[in-house]
PDB file as gemmi writes it, atoms N, CA and C in Angstrom:
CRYST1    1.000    1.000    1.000  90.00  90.00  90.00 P 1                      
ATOM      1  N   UNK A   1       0.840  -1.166   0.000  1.00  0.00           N  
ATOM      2  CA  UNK A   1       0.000   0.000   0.000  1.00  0.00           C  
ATOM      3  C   UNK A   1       0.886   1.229   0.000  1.00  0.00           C  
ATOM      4  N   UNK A   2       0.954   2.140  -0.928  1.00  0.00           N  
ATOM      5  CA  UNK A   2       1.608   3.538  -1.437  1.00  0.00           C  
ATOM      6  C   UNK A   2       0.784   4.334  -0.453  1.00  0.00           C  
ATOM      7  N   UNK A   3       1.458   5.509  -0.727  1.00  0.00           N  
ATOM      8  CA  UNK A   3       1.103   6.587  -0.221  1.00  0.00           C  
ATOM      9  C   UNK A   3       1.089   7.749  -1.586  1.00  0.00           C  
ATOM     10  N   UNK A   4       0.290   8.445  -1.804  1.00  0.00           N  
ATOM     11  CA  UNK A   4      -0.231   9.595  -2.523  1.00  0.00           C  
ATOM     12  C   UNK A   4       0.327  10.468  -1.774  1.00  0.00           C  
ATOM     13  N   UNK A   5       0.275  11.816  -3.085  1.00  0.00           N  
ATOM     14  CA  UNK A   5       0.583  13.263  -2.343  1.00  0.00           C  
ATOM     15  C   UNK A   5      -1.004  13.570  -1.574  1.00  0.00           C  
ATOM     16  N   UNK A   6      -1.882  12.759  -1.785  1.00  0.00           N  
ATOM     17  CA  UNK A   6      -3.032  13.595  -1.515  1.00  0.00           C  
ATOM     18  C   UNK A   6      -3.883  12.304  -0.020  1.00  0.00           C  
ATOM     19  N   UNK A   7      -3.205  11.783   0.114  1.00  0.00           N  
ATOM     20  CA  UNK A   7      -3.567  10.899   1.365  1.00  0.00           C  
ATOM     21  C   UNK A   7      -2.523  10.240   1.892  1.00  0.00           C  
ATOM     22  N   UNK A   8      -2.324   9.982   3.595  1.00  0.00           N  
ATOM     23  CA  UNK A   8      -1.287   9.105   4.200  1.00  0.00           C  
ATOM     24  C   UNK A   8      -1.964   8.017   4.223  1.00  0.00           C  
ATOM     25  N   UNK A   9      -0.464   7.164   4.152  1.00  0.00           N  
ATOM     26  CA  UNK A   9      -0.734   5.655   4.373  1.00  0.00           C  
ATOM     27  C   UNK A   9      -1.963   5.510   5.206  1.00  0.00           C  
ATOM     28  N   UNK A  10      -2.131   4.421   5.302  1.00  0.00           N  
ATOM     29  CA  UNK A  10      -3.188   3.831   6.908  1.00  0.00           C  
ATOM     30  C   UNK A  10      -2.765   2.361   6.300  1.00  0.00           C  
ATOM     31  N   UNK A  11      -3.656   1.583   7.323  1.00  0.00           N  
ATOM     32  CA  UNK A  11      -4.116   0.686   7.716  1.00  0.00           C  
ATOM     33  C   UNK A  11      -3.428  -0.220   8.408  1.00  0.00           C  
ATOM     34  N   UNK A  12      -3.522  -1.531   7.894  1.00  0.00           N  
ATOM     35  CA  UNK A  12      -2.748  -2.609   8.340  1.00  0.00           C  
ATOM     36  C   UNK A  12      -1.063  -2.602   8.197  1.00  0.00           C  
ATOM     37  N   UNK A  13      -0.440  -2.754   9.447  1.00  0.00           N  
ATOM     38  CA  UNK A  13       1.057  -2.643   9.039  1.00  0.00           C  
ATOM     39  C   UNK A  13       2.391  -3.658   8.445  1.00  0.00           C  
ATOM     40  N   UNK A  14       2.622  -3.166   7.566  1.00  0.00           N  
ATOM     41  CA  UNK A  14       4.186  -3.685   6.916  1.00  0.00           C  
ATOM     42  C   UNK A  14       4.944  -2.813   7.615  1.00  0.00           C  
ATOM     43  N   UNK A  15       5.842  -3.024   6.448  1.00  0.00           N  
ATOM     44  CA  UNK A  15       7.620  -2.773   6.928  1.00  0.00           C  
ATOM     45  C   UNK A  15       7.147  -1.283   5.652  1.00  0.00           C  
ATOM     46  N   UNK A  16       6.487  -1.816   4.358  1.00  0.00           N  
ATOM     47  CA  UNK A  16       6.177  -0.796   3.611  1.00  0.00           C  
ATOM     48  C   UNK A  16       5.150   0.760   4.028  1.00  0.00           C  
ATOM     49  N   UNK A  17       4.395  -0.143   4.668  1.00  0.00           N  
ATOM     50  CA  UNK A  17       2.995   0.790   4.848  1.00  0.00           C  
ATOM     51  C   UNK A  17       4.202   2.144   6.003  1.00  0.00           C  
ATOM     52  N   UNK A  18       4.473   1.670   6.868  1.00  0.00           N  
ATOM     53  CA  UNK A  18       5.201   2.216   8.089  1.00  0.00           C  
ATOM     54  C   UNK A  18       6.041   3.061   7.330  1.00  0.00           C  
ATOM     55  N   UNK A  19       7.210   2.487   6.111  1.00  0.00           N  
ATOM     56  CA  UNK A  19       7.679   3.633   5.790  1.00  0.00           C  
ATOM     57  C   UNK A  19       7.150   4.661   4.810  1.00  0.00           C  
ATOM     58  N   UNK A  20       6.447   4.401   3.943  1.00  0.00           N  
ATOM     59  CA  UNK A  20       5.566   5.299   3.493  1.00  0.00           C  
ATOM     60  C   UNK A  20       5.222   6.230   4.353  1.00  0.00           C  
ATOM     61  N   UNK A  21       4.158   5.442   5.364  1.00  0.00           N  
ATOM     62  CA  UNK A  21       3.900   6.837   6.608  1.00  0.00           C  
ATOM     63  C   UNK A  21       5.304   7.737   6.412  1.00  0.00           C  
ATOM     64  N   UNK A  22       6.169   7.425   6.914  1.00  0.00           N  
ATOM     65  CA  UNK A  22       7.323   8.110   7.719  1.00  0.00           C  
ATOM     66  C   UNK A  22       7.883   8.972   6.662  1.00  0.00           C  
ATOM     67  N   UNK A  23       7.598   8.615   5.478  1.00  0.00           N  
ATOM     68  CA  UNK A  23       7.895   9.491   4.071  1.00  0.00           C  
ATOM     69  C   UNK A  23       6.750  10.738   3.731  1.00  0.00           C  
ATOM     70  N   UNK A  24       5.953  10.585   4.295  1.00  0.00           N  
ATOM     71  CA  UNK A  24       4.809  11.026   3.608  1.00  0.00           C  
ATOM     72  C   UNK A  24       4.713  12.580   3.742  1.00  0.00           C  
ATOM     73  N   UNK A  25       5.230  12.725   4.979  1.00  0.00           N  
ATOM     74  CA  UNK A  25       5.295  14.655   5.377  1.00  0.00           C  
ATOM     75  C   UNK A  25       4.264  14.474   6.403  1.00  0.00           C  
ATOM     76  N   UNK A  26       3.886  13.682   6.488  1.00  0.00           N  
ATOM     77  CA  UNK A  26       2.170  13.735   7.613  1.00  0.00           C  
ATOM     78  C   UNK A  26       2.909  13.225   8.923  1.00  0.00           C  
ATOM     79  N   UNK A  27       2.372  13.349   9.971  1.00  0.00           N  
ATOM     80  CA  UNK A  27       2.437  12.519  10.932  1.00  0.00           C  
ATOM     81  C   UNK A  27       2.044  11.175  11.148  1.00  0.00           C  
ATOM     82  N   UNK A  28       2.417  10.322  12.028  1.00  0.00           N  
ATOM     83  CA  UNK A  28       1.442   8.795  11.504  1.00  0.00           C  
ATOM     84  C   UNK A  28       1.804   8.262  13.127  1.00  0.00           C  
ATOM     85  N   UNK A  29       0.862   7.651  13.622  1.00  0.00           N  
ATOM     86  CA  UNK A  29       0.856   6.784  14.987  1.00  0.00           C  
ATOM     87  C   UNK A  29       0.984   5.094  14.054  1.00  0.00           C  
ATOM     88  N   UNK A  30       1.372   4.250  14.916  1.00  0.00           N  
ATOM     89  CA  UNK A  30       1.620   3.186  14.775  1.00  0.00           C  
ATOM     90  C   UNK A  30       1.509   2.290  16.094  1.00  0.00           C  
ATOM     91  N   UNK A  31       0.493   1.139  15.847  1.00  0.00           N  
ATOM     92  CA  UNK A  31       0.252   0.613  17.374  1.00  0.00           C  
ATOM     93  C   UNK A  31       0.022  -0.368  17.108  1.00  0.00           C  
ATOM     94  N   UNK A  32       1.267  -0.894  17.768  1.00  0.00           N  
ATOM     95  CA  UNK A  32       1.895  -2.366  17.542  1.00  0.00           C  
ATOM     96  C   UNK A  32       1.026  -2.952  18.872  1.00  0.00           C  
ATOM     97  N   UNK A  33       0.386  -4.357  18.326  1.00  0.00           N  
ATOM     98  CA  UNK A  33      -0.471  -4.936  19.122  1.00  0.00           C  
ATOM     99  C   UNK A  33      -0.653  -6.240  18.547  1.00  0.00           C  
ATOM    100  N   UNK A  34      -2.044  -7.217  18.861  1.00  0.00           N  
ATOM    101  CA  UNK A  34      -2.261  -8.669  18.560  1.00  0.00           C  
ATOM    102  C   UNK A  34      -3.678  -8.494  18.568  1.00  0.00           C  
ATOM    103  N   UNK A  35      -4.571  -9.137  18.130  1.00  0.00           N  
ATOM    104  CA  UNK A  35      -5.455  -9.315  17.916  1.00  0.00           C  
ATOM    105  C   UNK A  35      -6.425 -10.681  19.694  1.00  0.00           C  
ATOM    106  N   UNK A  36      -5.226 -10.818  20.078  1.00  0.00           N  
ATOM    107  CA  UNK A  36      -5.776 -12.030  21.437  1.00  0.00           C  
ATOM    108  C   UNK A  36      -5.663 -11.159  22.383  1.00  0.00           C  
ATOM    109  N   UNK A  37      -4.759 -10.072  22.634  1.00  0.00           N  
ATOM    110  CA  UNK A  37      -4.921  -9.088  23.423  1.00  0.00           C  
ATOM    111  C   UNK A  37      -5.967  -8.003  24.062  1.00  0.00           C  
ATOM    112  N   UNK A  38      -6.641  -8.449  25.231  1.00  0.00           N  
ATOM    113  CA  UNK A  38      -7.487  -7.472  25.690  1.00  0.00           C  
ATOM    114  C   UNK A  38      -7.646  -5.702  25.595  1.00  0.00           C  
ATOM    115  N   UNK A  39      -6.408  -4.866  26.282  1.00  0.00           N  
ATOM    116  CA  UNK A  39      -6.399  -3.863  25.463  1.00  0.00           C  
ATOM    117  C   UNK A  39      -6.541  -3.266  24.171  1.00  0.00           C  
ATOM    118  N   UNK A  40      -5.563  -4.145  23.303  1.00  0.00           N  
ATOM    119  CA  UNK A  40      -5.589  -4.121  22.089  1.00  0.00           C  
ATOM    120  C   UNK A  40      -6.891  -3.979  21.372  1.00  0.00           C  
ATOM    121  N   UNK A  41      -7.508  -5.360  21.898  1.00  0.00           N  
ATOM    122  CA  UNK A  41      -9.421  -5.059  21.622  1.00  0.00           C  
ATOM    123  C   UNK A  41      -9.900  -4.592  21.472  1.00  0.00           C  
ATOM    124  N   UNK A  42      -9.489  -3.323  23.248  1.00  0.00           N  
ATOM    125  CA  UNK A  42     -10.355  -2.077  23.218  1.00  0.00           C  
ATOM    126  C   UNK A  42     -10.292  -1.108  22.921  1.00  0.00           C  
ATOM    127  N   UNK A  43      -9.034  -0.888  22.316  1.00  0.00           N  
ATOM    128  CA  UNK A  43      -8.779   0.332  21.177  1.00  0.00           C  
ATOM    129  C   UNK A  43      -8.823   0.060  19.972  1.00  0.00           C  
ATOM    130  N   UNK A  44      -9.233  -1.331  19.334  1.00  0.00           N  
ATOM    131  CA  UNK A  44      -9.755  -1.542  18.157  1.00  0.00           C  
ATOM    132  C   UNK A  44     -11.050  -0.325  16.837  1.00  0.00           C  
ATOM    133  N   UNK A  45     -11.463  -0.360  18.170  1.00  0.00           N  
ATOM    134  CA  UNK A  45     -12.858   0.580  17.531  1.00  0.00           C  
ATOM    135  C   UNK A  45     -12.484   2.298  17.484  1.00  0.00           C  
ATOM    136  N   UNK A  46     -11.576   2.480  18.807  1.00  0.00           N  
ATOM    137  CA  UNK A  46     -10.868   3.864  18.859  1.00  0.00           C  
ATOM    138  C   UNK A  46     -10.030   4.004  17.761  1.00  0.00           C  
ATOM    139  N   UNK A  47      -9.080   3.233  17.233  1.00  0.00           N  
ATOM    140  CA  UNK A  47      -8.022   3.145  16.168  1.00  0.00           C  
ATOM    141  C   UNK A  47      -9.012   4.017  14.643  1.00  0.00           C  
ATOM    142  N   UNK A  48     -10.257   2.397  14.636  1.00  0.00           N  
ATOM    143  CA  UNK A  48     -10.998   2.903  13.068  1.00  0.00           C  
ATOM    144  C   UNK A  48     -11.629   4.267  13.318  1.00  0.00           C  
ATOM    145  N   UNK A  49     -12.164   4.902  14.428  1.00  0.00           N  
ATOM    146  CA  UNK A  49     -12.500   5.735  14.278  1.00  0.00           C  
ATOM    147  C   UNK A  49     -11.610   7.248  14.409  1.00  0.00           C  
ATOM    148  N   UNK A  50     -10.520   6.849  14.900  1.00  0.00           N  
ATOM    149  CA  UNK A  50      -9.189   7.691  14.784  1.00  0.00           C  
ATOM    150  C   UNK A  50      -8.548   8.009  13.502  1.00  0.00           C  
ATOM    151  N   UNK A  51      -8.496   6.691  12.546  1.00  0.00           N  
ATOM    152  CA  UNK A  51      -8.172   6.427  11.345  1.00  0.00           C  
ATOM    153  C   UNK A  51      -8.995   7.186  10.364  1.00  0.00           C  
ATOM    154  N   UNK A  52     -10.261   7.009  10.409  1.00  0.00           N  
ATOM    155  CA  UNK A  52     -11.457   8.370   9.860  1.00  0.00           C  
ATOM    156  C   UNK A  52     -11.073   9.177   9.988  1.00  0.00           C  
ATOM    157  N   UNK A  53     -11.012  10.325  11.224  1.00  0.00           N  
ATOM    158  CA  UNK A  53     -10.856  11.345  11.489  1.00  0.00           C  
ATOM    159  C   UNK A  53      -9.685  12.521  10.904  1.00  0.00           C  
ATOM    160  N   UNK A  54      -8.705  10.848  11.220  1.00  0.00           N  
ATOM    161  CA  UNK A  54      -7.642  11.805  10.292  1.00  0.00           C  
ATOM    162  C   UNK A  54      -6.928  11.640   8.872  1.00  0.00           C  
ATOM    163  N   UNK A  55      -8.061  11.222   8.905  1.00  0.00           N  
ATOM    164  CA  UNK A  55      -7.755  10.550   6.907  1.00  0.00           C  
ATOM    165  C   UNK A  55      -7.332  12.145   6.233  1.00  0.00           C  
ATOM    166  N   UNK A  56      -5.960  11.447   5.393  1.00  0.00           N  
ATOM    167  CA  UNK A  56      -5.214  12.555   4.639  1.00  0.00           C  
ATOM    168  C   UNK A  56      -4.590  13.228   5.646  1.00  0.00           C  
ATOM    169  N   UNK A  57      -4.613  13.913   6.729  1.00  0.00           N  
ATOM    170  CA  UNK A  57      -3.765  14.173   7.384  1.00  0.00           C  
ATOM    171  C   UNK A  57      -3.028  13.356   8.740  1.00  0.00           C  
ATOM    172  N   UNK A  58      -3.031  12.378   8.514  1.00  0.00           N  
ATOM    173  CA  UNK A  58      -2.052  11.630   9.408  1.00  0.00           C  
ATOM    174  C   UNK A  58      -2.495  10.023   9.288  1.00  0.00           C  
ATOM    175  N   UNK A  59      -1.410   9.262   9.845  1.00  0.00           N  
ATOM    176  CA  UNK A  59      -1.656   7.770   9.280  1.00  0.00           C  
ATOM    177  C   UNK A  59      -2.067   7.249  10.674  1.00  0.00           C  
ATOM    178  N   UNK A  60      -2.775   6.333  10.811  1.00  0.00           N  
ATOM    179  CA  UNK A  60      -3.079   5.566  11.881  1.00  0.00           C  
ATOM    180  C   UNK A  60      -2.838   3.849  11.204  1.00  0.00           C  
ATOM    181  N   UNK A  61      -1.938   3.249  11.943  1.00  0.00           N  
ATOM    182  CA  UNK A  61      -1.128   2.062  11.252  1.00  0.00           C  
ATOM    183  C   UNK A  61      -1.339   1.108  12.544  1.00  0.00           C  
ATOM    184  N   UNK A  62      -1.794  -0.531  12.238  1.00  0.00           N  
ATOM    185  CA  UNK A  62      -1.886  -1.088  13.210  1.00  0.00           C  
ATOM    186  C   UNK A  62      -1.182  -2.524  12.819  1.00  0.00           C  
ATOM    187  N   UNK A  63      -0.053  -2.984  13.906  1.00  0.00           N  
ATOM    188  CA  UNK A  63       0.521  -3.884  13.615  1.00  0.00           C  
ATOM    189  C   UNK A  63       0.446  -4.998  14.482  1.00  0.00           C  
ATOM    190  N   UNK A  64      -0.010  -6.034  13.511  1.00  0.00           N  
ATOM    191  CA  UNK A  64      -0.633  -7.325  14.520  1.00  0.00           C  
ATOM    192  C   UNK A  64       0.965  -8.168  15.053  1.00  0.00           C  
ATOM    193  N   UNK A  65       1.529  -8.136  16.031  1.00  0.00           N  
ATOM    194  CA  UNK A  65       3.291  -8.355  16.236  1.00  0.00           C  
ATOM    195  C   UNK A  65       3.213  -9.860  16.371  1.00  0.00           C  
ATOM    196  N   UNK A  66       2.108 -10.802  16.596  1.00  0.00           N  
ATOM    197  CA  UNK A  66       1.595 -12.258  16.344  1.00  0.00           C  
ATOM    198  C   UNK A  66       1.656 -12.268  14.860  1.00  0.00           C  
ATOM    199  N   UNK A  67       1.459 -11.744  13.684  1.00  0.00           N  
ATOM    200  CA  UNK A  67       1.565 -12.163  12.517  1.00  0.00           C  
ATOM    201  C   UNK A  67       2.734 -11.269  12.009  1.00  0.00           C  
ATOM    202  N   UNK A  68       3.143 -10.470  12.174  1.00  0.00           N  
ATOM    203  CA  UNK A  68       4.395  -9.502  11.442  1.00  0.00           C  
ATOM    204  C   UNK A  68       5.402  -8.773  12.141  1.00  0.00           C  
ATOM    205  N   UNK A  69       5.380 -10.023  12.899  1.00  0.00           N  
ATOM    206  CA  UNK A  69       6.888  -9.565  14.201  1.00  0.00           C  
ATOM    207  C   UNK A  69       8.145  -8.814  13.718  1.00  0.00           C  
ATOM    208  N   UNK A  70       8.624  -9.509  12.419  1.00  0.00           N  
ATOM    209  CA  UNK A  70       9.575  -8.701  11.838  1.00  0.00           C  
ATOM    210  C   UNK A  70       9.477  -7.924  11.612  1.00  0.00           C  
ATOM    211  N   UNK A  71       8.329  -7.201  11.458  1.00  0.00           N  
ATOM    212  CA  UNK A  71       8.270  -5.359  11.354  1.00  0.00           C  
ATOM    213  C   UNK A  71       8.061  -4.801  12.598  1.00  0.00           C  
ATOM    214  N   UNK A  72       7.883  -5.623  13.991  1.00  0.00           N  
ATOM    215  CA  UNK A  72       8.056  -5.006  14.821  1.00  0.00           C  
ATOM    216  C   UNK A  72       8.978  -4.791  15.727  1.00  0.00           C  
ATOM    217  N   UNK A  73      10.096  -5.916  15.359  1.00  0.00           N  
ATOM    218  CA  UNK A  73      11.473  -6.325  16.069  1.00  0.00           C  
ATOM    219  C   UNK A  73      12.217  -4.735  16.218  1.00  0.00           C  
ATOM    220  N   UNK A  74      12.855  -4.220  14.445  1.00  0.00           N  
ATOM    221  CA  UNK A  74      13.529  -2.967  14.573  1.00  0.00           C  
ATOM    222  C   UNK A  74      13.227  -2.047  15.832  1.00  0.00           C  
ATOM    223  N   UNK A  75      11.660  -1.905  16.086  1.00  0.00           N  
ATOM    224  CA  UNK A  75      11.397  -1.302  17.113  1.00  0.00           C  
ATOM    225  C   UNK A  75      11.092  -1.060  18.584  1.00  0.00           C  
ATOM    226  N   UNK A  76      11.986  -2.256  18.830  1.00  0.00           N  
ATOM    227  CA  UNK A  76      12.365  -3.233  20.217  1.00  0.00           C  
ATOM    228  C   UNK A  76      11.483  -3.208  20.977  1.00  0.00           C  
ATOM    229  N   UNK A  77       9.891  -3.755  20.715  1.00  0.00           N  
ATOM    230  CA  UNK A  77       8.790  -3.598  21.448  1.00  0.00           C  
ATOM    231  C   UNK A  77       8.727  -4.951  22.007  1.00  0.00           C  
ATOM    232  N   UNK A  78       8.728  -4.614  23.279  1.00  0.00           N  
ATOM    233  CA  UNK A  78       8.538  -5.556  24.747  1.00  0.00           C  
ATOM    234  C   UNK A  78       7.312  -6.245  25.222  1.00  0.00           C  
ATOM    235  N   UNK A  79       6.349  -4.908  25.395  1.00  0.00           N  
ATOM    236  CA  UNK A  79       5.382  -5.091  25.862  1.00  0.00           C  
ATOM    237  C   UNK A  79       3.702  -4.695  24.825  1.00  0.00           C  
ATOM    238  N   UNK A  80       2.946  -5.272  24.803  1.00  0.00           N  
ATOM    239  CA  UNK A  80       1.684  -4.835  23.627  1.00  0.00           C  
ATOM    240  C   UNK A  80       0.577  -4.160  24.654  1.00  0.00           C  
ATOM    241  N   UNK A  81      -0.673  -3.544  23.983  1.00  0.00           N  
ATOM    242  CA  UNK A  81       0.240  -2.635  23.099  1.00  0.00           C  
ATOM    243  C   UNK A  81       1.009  -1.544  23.567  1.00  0.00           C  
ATOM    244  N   UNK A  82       1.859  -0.836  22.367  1.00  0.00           N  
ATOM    245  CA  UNK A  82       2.925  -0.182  22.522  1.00  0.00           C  
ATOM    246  C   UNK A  82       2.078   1.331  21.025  1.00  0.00           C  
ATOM    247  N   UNK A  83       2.219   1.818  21.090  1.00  0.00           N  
ATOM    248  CA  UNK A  83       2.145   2.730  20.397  1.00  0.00           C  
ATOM    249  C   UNK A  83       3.458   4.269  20.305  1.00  0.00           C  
ATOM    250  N   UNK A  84       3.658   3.904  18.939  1.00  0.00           N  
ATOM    251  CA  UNK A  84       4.492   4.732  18.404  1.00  0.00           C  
ATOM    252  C   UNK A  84       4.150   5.684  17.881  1.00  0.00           C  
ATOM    253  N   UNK A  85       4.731   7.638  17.692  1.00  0.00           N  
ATOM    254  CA  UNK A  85       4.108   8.892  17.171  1.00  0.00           C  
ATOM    255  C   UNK A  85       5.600   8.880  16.584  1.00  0.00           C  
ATOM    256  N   UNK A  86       4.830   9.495  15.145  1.00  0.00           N  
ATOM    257  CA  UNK A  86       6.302  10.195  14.363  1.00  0.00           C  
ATOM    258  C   UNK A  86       5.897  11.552  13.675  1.00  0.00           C  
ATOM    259  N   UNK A  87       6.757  11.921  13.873  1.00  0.00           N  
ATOM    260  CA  UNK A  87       6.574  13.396  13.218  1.00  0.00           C  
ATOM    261  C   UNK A  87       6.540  13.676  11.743  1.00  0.00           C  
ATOM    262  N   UNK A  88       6.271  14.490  10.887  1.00  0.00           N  
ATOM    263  CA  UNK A  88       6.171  14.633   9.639  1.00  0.00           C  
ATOM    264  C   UNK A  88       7.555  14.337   8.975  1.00  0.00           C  
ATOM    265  N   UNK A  89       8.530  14.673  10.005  1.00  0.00           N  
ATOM    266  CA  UNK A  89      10.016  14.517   9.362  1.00  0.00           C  
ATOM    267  C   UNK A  89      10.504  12.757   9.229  1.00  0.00           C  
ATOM    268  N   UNK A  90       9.150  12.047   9.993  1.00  0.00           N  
ATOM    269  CA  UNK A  90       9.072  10.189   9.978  1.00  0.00           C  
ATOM    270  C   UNK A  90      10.297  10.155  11.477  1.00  0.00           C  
ATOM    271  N   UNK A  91      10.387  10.864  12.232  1.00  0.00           N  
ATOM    272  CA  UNK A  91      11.072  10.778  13.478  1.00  0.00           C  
ATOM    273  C   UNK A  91       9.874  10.497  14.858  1.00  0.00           C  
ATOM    274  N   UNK A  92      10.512   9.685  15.352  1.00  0.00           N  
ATOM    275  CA  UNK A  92       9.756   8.821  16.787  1.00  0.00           C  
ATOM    276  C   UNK A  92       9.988  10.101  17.805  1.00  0.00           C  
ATOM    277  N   UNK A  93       8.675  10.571  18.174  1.00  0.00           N  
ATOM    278  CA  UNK A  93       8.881  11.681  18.678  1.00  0.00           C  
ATOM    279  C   UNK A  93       8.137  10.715  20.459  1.00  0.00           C  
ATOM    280  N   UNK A  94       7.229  10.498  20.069  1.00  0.00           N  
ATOM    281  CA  UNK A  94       6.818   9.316  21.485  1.00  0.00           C  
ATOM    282  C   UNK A  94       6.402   8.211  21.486  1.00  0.00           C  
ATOM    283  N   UNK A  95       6.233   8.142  22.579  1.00  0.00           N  
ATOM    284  CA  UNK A  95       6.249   6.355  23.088  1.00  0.00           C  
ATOM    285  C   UNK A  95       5.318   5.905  23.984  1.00  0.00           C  
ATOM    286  N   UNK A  96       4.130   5.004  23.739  1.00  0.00           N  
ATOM    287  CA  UNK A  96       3.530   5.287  25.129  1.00  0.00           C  
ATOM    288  C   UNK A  96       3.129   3.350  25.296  1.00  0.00           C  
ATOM    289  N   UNK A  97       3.195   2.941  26.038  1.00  0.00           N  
ATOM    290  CA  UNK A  97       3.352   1.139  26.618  1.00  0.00           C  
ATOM    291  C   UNK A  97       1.942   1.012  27.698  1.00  0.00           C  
ATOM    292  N   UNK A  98       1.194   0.484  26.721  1.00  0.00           N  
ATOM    293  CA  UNK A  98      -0.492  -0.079  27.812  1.00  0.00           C  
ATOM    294  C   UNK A  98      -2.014   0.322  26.625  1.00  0.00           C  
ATOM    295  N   UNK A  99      -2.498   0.724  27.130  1.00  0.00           N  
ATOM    296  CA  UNK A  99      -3.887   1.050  26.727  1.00  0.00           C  
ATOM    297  C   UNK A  99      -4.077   2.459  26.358  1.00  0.00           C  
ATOM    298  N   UNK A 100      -4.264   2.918  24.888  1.00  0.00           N  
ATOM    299  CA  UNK A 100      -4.603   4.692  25.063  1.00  0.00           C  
ATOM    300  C   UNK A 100      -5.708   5.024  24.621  1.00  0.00           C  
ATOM    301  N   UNK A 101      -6.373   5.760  25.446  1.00  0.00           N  
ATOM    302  CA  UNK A 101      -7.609   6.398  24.818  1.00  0.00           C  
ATOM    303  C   UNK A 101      -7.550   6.971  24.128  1.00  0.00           C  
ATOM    304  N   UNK A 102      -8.844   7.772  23.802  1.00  0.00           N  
ATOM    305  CA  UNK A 102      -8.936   8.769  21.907  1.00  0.00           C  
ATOM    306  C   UNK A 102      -8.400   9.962  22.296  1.00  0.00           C  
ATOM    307  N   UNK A 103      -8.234  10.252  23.776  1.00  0.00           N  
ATOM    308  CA  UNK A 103      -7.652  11.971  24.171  1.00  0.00           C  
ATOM    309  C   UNK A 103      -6.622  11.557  24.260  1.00  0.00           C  
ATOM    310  N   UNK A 104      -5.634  10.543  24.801  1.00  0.00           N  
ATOM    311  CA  UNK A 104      -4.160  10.341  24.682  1.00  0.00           C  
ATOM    312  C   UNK A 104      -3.832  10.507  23.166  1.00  0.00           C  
ATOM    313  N   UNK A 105      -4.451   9.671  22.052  1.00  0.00           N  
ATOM    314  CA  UNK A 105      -4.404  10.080  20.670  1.00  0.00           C  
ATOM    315  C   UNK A 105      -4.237  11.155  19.870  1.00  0.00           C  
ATOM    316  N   UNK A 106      -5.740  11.972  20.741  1.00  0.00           N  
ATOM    317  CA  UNK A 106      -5.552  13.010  19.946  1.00  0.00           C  
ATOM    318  C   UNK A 106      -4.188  13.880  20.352  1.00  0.00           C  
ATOM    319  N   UNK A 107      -4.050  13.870  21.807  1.00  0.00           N  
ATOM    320  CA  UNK A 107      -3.218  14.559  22.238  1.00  0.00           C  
ATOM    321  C   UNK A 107      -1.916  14.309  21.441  1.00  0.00           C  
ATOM    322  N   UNK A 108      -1.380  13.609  21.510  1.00  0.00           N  
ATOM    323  CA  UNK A 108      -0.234  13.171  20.462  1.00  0.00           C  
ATOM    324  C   UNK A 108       0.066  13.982  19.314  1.00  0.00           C  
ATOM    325  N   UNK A 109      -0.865  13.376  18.178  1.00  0.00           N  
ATOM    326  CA  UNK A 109      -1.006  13.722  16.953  1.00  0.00           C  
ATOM    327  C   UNK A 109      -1.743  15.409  16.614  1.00  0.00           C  
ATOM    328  N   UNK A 110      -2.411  15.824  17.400  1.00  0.00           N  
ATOM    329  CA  UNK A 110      -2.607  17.323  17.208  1.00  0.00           C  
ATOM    330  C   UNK A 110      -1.173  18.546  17.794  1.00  0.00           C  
ATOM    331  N   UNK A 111      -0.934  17.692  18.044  1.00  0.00           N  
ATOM    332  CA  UNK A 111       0.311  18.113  18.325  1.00  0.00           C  
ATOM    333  C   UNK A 111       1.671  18.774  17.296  1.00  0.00           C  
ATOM    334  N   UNK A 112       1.432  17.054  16.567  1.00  0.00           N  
ATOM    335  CA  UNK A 112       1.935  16.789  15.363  1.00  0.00           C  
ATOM    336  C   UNK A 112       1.301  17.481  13.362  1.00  0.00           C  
ATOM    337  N   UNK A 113       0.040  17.562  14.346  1.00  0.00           N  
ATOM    338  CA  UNK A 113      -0.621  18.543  12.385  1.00  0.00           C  
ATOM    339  C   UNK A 113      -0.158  19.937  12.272  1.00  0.00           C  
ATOM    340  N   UNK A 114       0.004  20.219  10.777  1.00  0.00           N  
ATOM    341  CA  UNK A 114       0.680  21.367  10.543  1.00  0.00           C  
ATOM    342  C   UNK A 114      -0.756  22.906  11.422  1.00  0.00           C  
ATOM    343  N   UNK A 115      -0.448  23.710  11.511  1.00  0.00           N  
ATOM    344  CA  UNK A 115      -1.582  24.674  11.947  1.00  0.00           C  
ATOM    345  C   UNK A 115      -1.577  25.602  10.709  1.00  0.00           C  
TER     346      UNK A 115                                                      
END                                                                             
């Protein structure tokens, strides 16, 4: 999955999708997780509706680390989920390890949109 000048990546994560994000000029969260995982679960529905919100301006990328560990190794994740913020320049600006709500989210990434 490419990335356009006129939309960021999303969705399901590769090794591709992730760097696209990080190319793209946008900001992009990335939240490395599993699908058997309870938290994970419950930000399932927060993610798609996060992913809406900021369609075209920022990527919301979700990486199942039970099926595509190797894209999550580089990023020496320990514990699920783990969620990663990068800045438009594709630099890991934070880090946050457990469960995040849609205001930890937004907080992040509004952070990160151009004004």
């Amino acid at each position: 999955m490419g990335a356009s000048a006129e939309q960021a990546p999303r969705g399901e994560g590769s090794a591709e999708t992730i760097k696209a994000a990080r190319a793209s000029g946008r900001p992009a969260m990335v939240d490395f997780g599993a699908g058997t995982c309870v938290p994970c679960k419950k930000m399932k529905p927060i993610l798609e509706q996060a992913e809406k919100d900021y369609a075209g301006r920022a990527a919301i990328i979700f990486v199942d680390v039970h099926e595509e560990g190797d894209v999550a190794r580089p990023y020496g994740i320990r514990l699920i989920p783990t969620q990663i913020f990068f800045d438009p320049a594709g630099r890991e600006v934070s880090r946050h390890v457990g469960f995040m709500d849609r205001e930890g989210i937004d907080g992040n990434l509004k952070g990160l949109l151009p004004r």
